[in-house]
C-alpha positions as CSV (number, residue, x, y, z in Angstrom):
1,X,-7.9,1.1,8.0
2,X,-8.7,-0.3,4.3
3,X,-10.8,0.2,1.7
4,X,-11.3,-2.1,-1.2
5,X,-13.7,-1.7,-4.1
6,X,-13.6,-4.2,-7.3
7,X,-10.3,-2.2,-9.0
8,X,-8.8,-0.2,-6.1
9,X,-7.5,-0.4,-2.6
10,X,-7.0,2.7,-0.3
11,X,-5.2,1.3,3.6
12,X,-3.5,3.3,6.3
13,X,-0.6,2.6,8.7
14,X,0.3,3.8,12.1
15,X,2.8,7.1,11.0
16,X,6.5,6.0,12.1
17,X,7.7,9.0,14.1
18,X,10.9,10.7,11.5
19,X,10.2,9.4,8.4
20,X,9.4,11.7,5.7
21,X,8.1,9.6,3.1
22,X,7.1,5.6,2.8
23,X,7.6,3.4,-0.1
24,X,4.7,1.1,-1.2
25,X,5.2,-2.3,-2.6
26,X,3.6,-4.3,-4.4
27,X,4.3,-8.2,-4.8
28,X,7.9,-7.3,-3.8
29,X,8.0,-4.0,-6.1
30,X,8.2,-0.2,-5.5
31,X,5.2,1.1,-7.0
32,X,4.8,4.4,-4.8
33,X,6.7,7.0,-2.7
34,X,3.8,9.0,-0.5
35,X,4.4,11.4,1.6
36,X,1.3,10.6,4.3
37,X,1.0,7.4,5.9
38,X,-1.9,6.0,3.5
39,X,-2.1,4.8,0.0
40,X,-5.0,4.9,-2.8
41,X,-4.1,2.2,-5.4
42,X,-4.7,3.7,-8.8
43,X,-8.2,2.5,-10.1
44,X,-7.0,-0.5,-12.5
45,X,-6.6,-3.6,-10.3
46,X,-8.8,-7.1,-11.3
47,X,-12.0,-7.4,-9.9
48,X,-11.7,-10.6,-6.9
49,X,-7.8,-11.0,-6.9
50,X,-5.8,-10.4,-3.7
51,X,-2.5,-8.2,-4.1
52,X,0.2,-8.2,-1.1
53,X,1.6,-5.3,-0.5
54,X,4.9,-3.8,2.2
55,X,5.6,-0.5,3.8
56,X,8.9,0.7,4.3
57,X,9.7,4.3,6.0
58,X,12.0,7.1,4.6
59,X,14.3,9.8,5.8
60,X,17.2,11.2,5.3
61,X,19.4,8.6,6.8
62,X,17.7,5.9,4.4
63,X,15.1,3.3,3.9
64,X,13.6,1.3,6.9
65,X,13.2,-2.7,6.9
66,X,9.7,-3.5,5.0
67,X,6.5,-3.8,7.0
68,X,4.9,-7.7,7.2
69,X,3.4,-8.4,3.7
70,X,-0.4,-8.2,3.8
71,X,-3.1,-9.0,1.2
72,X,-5.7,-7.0,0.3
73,X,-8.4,-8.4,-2.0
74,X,-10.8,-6.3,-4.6
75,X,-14.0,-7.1,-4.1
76,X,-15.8,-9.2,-7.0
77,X,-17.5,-7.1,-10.3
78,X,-21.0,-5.8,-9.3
79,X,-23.2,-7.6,-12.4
């Protein structure tokens, strides 16, 4: 599930079964830890520009491989 507006994102992810958190990427960078297995961007992204983003899972015995890169891209600036 996504949502995209012209500065945010929002997406969800199938919940992998032990993790405790997930690590959010961005163009190959953390840029969140959550807790749930969804992410809101915060509301400052460019209006038509794609982003890529990975998933990895957390627990206690460490970090999983990242999740296939996907793009998301913000819709254009209503006039």
């Amino acid at each position: 599930m996504t949502s995209v507006t012209s500065n945010q994102v929002g997406f969800k992810w199938d919940a992998v079964k032990g993790a405790t958190s997930y690590n959010i990427y961005r163009y190959y960078a953390k840029i969140a830890t959550v807790t749930t297995n969804s992410y809101l961007s915060n509301p400052t992204l460019k209006p038509d520009s794609s982003y890529i983003f990975n998933v990895s899972a957390v627990n206690a015995a460490g970090e999983s491989a990242w999740s296939e890169k996907f793009t998301i891209r913000t819709n254009k600036e209503e006039a």
